[in-house]
Structure formats: C-alpha cells, structure tokens
Residue frames as qw, qx, qy, qz and C-alpha x, y, z in Angstrom:
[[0.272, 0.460, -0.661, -0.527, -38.52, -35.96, 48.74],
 [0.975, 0.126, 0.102, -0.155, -41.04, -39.02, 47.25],
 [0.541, -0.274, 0.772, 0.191, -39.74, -42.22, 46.10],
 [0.578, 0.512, 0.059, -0.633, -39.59, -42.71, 42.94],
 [0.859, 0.192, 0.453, -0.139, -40.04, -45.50, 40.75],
 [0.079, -0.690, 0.490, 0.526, -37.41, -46.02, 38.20],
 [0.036, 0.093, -0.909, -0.405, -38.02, -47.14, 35.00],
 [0.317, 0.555, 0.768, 0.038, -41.86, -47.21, 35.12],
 [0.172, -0.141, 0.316, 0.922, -42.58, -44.92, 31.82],
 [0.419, -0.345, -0.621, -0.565, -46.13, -45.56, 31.28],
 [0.589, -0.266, 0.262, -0.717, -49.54, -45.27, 33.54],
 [0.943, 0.046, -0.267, -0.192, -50.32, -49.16, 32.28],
 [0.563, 0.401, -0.602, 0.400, -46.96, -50.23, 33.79],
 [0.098, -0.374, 0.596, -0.704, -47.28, -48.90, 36.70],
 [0.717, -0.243, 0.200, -0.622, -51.06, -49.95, 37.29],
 [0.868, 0.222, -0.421, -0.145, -50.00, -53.54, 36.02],
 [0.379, 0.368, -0.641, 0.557, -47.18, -53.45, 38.68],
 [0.353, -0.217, 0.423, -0.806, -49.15, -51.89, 41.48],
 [0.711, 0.040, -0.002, -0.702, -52.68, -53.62, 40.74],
 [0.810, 0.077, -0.563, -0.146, -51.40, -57.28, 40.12],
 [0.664, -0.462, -0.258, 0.528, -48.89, -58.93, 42.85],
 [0.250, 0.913, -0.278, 0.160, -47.27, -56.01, 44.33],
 [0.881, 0.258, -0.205, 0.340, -44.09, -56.90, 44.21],
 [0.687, -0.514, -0.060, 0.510, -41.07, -56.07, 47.19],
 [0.599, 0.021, 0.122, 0.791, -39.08, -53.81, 45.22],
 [0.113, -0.724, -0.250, -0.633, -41.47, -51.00, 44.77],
 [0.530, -0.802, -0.261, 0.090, -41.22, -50.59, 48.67],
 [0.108, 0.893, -0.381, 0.215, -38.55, -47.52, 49.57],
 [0.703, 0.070, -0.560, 0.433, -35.60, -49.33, 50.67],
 [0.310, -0.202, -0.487, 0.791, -35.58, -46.30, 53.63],
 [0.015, 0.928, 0.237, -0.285, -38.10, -43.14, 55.18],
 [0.430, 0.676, 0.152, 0.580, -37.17, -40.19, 53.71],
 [0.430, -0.797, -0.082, -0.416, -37.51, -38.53, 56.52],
 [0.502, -0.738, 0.429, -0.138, -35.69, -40.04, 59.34],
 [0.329, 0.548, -0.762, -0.102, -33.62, -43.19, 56.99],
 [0.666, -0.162, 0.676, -0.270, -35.10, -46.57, 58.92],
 [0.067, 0.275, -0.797, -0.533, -35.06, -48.82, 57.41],
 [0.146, -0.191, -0.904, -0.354, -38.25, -50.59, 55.34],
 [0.456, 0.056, 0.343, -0.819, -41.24, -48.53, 56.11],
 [0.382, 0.217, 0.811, -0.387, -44.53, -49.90, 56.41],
 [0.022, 0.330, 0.620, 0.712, -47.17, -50.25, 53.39],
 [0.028, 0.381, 0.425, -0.821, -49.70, -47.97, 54.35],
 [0.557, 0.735, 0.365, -0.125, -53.31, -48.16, 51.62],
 [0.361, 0.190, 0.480, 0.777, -52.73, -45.86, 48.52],
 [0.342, 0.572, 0.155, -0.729, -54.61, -42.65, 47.30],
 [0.545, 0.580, 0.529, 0.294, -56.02, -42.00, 43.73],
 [0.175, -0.550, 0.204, 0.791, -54.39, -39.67, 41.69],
 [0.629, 0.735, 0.217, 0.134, -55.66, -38.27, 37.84],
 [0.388, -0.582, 0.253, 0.669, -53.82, -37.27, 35.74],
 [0.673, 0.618, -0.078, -0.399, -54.22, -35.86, 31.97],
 [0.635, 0.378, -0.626, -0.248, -53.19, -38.32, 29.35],
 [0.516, -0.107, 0.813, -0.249, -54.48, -41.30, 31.71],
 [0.762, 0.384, 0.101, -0.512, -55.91, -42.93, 28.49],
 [0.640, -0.199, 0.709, 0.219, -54.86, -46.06, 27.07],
 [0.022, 0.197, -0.625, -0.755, -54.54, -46.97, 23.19],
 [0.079, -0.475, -0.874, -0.058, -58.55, -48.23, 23.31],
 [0.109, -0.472, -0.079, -0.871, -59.03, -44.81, 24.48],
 [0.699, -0.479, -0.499, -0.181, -60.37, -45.90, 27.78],
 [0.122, -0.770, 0.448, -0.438, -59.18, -43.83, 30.83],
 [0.824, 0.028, -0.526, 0.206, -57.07, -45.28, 33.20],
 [0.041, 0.360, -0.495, 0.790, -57.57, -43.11, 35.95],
 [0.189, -0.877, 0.414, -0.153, -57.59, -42.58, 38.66],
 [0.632, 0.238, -0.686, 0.272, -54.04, -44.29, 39.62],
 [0.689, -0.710, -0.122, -0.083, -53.79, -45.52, 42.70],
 [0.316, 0.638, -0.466, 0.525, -50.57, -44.04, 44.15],
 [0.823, -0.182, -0.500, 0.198, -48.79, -46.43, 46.80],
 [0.283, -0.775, 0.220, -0.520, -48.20, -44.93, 50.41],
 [0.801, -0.297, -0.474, 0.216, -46.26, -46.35, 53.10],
 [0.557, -0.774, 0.119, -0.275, -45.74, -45.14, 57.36],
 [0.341, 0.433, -0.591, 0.589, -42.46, -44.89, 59.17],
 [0.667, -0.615, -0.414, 0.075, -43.25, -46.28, 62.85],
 [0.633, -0.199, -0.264, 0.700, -40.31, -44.49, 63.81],
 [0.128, -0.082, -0.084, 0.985, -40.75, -41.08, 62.87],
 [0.327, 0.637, 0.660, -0.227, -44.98, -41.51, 62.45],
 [0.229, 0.543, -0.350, -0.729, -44.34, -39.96, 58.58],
 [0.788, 0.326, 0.521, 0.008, -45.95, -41.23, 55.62],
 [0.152, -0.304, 0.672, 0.658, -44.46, -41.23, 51.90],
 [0.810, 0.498, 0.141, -0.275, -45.88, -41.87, 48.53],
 [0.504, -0.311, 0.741, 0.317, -44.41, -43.44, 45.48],
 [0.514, 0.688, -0.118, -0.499, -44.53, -42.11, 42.44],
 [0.751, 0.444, 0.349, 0.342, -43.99, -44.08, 39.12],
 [0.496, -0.217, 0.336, 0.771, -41.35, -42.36, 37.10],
 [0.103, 0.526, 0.605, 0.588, -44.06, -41.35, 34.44],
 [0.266, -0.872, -0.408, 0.052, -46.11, -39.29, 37.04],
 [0.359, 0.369, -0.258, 0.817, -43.95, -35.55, 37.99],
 [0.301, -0.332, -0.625, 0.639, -44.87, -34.09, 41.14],
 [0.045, 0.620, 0.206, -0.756, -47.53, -31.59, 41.83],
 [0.143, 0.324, -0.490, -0.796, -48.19, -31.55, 38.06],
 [0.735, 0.292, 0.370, -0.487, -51.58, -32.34, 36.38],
 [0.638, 0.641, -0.206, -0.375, -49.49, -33.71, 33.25],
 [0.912, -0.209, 0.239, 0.262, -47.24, -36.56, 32.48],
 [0.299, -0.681, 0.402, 0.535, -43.93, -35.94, 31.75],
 [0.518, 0.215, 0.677, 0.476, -44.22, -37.93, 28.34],
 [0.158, 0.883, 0.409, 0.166, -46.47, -34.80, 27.57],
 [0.235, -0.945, 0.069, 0.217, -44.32, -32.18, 28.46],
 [0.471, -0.448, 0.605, 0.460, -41.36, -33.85, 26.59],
 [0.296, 0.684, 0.649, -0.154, -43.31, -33.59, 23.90],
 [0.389, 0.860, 0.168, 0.284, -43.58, -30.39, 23.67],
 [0.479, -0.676, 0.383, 0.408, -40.21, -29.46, 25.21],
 [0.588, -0.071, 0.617, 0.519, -39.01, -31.41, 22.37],
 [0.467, 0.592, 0.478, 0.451, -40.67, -29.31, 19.66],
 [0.141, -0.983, -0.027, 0.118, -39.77, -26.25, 21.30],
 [0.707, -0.398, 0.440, 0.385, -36.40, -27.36, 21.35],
 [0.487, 0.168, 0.601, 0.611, -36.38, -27.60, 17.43],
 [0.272, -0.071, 0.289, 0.915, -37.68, -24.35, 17.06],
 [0.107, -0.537, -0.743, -0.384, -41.41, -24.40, 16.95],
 [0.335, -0.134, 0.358, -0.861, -43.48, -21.28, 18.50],
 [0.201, 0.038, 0.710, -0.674, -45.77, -21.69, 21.11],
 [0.584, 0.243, 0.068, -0.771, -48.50, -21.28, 18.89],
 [0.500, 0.481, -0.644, -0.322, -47.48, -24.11, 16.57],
 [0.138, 0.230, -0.907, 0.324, -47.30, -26.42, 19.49],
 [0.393, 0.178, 0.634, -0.641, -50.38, -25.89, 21.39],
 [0.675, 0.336, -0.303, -0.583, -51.96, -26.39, 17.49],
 [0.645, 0.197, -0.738, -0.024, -50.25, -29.81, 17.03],
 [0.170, -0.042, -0.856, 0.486, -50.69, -31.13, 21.06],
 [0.430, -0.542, -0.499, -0.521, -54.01, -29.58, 21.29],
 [0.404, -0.586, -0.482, 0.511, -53.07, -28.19, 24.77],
 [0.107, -0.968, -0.190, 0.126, -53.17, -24.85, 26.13],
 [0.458, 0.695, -0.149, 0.535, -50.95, -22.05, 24.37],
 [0.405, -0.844, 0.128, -0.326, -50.83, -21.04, 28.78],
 [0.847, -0.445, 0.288, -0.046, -49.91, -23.97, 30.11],
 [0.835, 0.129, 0.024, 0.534, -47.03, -24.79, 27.38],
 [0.109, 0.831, -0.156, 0.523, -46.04, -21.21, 27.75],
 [0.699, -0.640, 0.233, -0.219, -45.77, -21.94, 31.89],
 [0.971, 0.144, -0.034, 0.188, -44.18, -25.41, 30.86],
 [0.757, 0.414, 0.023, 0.505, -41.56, -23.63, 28.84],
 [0.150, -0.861, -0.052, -0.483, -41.05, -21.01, 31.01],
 [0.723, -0.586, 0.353, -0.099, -40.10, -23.16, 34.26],
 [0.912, -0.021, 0.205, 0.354, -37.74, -24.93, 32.49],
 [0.376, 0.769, -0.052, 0.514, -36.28, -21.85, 31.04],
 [0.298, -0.876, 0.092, -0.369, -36.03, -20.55, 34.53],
 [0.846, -0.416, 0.332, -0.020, -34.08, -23.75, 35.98],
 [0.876, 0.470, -0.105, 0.030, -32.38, -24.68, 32.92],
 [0.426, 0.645, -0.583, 0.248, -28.94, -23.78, 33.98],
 [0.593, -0.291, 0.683, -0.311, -29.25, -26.03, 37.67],
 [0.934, 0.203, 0.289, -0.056, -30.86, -28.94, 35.71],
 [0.708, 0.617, -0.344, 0.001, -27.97, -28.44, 32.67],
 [0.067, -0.640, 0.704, -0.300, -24.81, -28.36, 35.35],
 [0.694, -0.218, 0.598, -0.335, -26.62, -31.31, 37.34],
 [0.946, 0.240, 0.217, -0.010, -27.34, -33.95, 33.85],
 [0.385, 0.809, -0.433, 0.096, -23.58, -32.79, 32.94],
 [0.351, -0.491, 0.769, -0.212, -22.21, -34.68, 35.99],
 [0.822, 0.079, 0.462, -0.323, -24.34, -37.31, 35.06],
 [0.781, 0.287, 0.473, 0.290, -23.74, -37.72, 31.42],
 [0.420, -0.511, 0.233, 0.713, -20.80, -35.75, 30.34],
 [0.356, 0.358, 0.627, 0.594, -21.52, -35.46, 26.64],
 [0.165, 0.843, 0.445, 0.253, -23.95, -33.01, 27.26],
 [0.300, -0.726, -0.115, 0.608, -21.42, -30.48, 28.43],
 [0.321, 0.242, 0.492, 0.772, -21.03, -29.22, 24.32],
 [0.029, -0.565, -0.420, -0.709, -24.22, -27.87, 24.52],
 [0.389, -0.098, -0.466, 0.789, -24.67, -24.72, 25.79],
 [0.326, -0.116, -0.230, -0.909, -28.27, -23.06, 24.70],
 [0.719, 0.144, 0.366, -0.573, -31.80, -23.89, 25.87],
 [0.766, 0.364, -0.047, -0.527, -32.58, -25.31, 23.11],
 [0.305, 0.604, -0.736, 0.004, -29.36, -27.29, 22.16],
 [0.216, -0.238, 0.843, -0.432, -28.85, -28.81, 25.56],
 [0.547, 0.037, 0.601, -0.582, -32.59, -29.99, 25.35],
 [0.854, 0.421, -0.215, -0.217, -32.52, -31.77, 21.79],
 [0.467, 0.298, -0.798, 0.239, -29.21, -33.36, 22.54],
 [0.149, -0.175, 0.755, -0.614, -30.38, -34.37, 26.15],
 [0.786, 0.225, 0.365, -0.446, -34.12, -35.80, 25.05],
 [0.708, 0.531, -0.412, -0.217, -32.16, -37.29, 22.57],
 [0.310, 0.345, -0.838, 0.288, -29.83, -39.51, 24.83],
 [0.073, -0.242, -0.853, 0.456, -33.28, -40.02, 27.78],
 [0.245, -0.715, -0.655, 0.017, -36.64, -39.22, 28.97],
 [0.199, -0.664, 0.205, -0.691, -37.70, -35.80, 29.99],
 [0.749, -0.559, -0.056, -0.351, -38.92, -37.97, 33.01],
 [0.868, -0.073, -0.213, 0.442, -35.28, -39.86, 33.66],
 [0.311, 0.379, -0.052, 0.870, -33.76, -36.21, 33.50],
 [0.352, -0.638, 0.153, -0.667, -35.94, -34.34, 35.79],
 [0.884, -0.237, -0.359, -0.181, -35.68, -37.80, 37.84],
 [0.723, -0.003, -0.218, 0.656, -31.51, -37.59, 38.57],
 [0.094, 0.494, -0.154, 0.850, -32.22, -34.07, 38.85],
 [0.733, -0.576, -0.157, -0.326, -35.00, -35.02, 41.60],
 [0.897, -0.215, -0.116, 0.367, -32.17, -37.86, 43.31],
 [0.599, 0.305, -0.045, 0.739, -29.41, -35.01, 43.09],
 [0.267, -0.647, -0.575, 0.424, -31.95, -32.54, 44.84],
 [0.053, -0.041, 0.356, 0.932, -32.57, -29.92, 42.28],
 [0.407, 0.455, 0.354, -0.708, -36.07, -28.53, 42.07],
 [0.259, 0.331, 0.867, 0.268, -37.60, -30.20, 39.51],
 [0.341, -0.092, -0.128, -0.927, -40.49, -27.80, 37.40]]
C-alpha cells in the first residue's frame, strides 16, 4: 500500500512541494512493508499523467514521484500526492468530475460531450465504481456518518462529493484498505 500525501489536491502543489525544499513531512513516517521506522529517500521516477496542464496551458509533466528504501527489509515505496490515484492515467479531480455529473443524472453520452473524454473510459470509470460502490459506501459511513441516509449510487455520490474530494474519499477508503478503482 503507497504513501499517500494528504491534502496535496493539485499537480502544482505537489511539484512546488517536491521540487523546492523538500520538506521532512512528506517522508513515510514507517515501510509499508515491514513498519521501521523512517525509510530512506531513495531518487524519484517520472510519472504523466492526463490533465498535467497548468492554467497557461503549459504541461507539467512528467511529475517526479518521490521514492524511498527500507534498509531493513531492502523494499522500496513511492509517494503519491493525494491528486495522483494509483495505476490510473487520470487525476482524480477528472474523474470527480464526471462522477459528479453522472451522479446528477447525465448519460454517458452527455458527459464525454461536455469533458471531451472518451464515452469508454467514463463508461469503465463509472462502471468500477458501480462495482465497489457498496465497500466504498459502508467504509465513508464509518467515517462520516451523515452519509448513511443515502442509499443509491447516485445519491450517496452527490451527497458524498458534496461534503469532500473524490480523491479524500477513495483516499480513507485506500487508509481503511478497500480497493480503490
């Protein structure tokens, strides 16, 4: 399970964090792996991702994504910014998005018109969250009781992007150990 970065919502944040001093607290407090304590920093990779583009329209990939080595168990980690979802070529602001107009009722077609993404890939999107929806609901219920009222896709996920981030939500689900889409 990465580390992830709480509270960075933006690529510019992060790179501004990462790229200036970096700064003690981004390091995992423990391995994932075997719990020592304060692994090692350990370089960084580059990572794209779609909607790397700032408001100048000037990409801002690739990110460099921060890596650090357990002497104890010889494992490395990464360290994902909150904005960034695992294994996923999109940012979660994008995907909440169009969660969020799905939510209120918009077809697929209507979406991929107004986001100017693939009708596939929000179809996939909307699909994996369909498929998880009742793990992720039970899990942000413990979290933030209100949302036990609502009890539909769609409900749950306007009243629940309506109190956080898609990316804080799939985040506590992440820290709670729920598969994440």
């Amino acid at each position: 399970m990465p580390h992830i970065l709480t509270g960075i919502l933006s690529l510019i944040q992060y790179k501004n964090d990462i790229e200036g001093n970096f700064r003690e607290e981004l390091r995992p407090e423990r391995c994932e792996c075997c719990g020592k304590l304060k692994p090692h920093r350990h370089g960084s990779y580059p990572r794209q991702t779609a909607g790397g583009k700032n408001k100048s329209d000037a990409s801002i990939n690739p990110i460099q994504i921060q890596r650090y080595y357990c002497p104890s168990c010889c494992k490395t980690m990464s360290v994902l910014p909150e904005c960034i979802p695992r294994k996923r070529w999109y940012l979660w602001s994008i995907q909440e998005v169009v969660l969020s107009l799905y939510a209120q009722g918009l077809s697929l077609n209507k979406i991929a018109k107004s986001c100017r993404l693939s009708r596939h890939s929000i179809s996939r999107w909307i699909s994996r969250f369909n498929e998880r929806f009742l793990v992720h609901r039970d899990t942000l219920i413990q979290i933030k009781s209100t949302l036990a009222q609502y009890i539909t896709f769609r409900t749950f996920w306007n009243a629940c992007l309506g109190l956080m981030h898609l990316s804080e939500a799939m985040r506590l689900c992440h820290v709670s150990g729920v598969i994440v889409p």
